[in-house]
C-alpha positions as protocol buffer text, in pm:
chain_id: "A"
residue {
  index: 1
  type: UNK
  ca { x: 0 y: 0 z: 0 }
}
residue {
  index: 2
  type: UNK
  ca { x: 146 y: 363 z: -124 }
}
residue {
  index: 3
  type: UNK
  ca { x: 26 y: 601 z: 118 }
}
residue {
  index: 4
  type: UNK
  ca { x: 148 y: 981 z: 34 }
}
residue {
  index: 5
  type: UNK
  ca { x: 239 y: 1229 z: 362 }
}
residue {
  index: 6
  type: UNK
  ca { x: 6 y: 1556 z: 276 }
}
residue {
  index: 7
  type: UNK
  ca { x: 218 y: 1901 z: 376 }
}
residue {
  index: 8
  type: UNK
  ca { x: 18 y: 2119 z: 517 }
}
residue {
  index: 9
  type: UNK
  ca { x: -21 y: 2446 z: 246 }
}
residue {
  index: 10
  type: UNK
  ca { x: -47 y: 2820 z: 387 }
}
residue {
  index: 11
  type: UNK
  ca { x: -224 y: 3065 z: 156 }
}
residue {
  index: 12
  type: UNK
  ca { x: -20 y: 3371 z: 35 }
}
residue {
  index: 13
  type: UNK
  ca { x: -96 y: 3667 z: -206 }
}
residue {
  index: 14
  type: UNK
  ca { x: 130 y: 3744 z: -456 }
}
residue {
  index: 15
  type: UNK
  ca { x: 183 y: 4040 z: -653 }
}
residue {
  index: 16
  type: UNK
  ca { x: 279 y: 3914 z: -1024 }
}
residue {
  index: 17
  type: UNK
  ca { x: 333 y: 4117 z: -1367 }
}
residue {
  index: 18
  type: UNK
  ca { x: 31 y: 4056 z: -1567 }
}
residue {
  index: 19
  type: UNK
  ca { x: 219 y: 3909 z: -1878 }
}
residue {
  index: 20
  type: UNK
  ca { x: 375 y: 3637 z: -1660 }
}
residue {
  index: 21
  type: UNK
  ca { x: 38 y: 3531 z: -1484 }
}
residue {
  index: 22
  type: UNK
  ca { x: -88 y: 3513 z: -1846 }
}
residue {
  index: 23
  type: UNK
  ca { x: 185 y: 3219 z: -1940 }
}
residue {
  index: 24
  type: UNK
  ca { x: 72 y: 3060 z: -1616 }
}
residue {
  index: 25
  type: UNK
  ca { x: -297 y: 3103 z: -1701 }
}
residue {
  index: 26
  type: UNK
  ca { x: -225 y: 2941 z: -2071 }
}
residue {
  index: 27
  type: UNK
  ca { x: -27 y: 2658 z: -1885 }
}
residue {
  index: 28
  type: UNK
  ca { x: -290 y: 2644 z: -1680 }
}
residue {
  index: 29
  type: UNK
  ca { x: -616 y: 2617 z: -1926 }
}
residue {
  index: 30
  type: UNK
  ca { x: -359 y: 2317 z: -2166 }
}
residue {
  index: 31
  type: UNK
  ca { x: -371 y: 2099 z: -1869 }
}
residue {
  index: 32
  type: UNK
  ca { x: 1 y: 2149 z: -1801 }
}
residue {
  index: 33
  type: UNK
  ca { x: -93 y: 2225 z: -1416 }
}
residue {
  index: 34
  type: UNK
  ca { x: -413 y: 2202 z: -1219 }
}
residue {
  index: 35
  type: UNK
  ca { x: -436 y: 2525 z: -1135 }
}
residue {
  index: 36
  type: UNK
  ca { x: -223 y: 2866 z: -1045 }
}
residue {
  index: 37
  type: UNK
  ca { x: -105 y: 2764 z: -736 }
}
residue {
  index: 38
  type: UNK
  ca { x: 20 y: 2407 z: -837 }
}
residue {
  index: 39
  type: UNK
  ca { x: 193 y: 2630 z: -1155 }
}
residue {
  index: 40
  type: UNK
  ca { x: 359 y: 2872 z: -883 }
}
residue {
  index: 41
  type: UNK
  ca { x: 442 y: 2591 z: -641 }
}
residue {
  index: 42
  type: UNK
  ca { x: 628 y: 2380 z: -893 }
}
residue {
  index: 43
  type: UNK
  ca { x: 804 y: 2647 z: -1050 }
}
residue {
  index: 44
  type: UNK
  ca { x: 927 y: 2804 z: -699 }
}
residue {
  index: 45
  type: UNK
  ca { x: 1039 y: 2450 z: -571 }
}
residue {
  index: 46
  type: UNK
  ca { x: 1273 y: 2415 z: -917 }
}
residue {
  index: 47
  type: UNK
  ca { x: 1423 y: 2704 z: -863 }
}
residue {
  index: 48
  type: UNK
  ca { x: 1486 y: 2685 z: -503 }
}
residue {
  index: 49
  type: UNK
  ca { x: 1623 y: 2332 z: -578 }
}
residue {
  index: 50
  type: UNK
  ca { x: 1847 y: 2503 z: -888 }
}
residue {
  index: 51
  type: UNK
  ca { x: 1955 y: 2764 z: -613 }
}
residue {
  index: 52
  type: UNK
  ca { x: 2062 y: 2495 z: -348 }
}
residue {
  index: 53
  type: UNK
  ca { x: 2265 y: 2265 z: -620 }
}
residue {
  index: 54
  type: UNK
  ca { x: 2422 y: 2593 z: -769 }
}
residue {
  index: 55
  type: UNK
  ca { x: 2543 y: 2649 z: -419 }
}
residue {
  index: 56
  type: UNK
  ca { x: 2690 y: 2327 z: -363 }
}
residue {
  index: 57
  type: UNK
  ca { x: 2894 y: 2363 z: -705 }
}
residue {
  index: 58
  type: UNK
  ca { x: 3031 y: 2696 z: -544 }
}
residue {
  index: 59
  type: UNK
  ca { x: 3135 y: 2515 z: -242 }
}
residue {
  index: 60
  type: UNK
  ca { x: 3292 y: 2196 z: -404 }
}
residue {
  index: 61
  type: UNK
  ca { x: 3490 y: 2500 z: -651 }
}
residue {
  index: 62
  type: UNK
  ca { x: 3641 y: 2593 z: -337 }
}
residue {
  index: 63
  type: UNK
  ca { x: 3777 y: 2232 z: -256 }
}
residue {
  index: 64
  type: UNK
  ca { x: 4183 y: 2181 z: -356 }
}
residue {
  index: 65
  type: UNK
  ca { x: 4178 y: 1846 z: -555 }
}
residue {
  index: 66
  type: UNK
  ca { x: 4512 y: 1754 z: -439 }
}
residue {
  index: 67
  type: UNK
  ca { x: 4447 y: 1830 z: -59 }
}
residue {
  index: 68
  type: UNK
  ca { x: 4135 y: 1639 z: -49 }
}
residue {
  index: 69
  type: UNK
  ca { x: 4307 y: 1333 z: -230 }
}
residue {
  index: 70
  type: UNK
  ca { x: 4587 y: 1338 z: 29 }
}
residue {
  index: 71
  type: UNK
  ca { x: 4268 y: 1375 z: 351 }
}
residue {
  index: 72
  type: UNK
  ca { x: 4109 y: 1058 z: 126 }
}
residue {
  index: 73
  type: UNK
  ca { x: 4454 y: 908 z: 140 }
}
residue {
  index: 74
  type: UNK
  ca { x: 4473 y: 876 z: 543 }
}
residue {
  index: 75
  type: UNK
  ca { x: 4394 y: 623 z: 697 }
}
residue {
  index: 76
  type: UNK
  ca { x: 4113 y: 587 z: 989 }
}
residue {
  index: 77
  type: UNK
  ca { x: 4233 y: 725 z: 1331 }
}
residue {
  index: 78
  type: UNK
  ca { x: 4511 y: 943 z: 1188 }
}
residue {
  index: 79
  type: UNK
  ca { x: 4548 y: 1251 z: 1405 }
}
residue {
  index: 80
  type: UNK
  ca { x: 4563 y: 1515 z: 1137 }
}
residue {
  index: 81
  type: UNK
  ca { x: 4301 y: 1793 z: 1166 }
}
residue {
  index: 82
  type: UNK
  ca { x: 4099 y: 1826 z: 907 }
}
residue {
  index: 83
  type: UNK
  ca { x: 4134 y: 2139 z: 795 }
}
residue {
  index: 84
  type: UNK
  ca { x: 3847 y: 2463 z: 796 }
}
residue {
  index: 85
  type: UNK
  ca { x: 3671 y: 2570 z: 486 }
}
């Protein structure tokens, strides 16, 4: 048996520029969403999940190859720091 966990939803008002809420409106009436909100919803959870991975690249940038094949390296129980990023 599949049984889906419902998050609970808040309502919000938005302020949106007319041309934009007229693509989600013709998304909307070809049956590529329910409905405005489920539009909005989907569209703000991709981005925020673009936003998060974008950040990890910028982290992993920081990373020196070299040093973190010589941590990899160690073996368990060494007592070398690891260092701060």
């Amino acid at each position: 048996m599949i049984c889906h966990t419902v998050m609970p939803k808040t309502k919000v008002a938005l302020t949106l520029d007319s041309t934009l809420l007229d693509r989600v409106d013709d998304l909307v009436a070809r049956a590529r969403f329910r409905n405005r909100s489920q539009a909005i919803e989907t569209a703000l959870a991709e981005k925020l999940a673009r936003l998060a991975r974008t950040r990890l690249a910028e982290e992993c940038a920081k990373l020196d190859p070299a040093e973190e094949r010589q941590l990899a390296d160690e073996p368990f129980g060494s007592e070398t720091a690891w260092p701060e990023y």
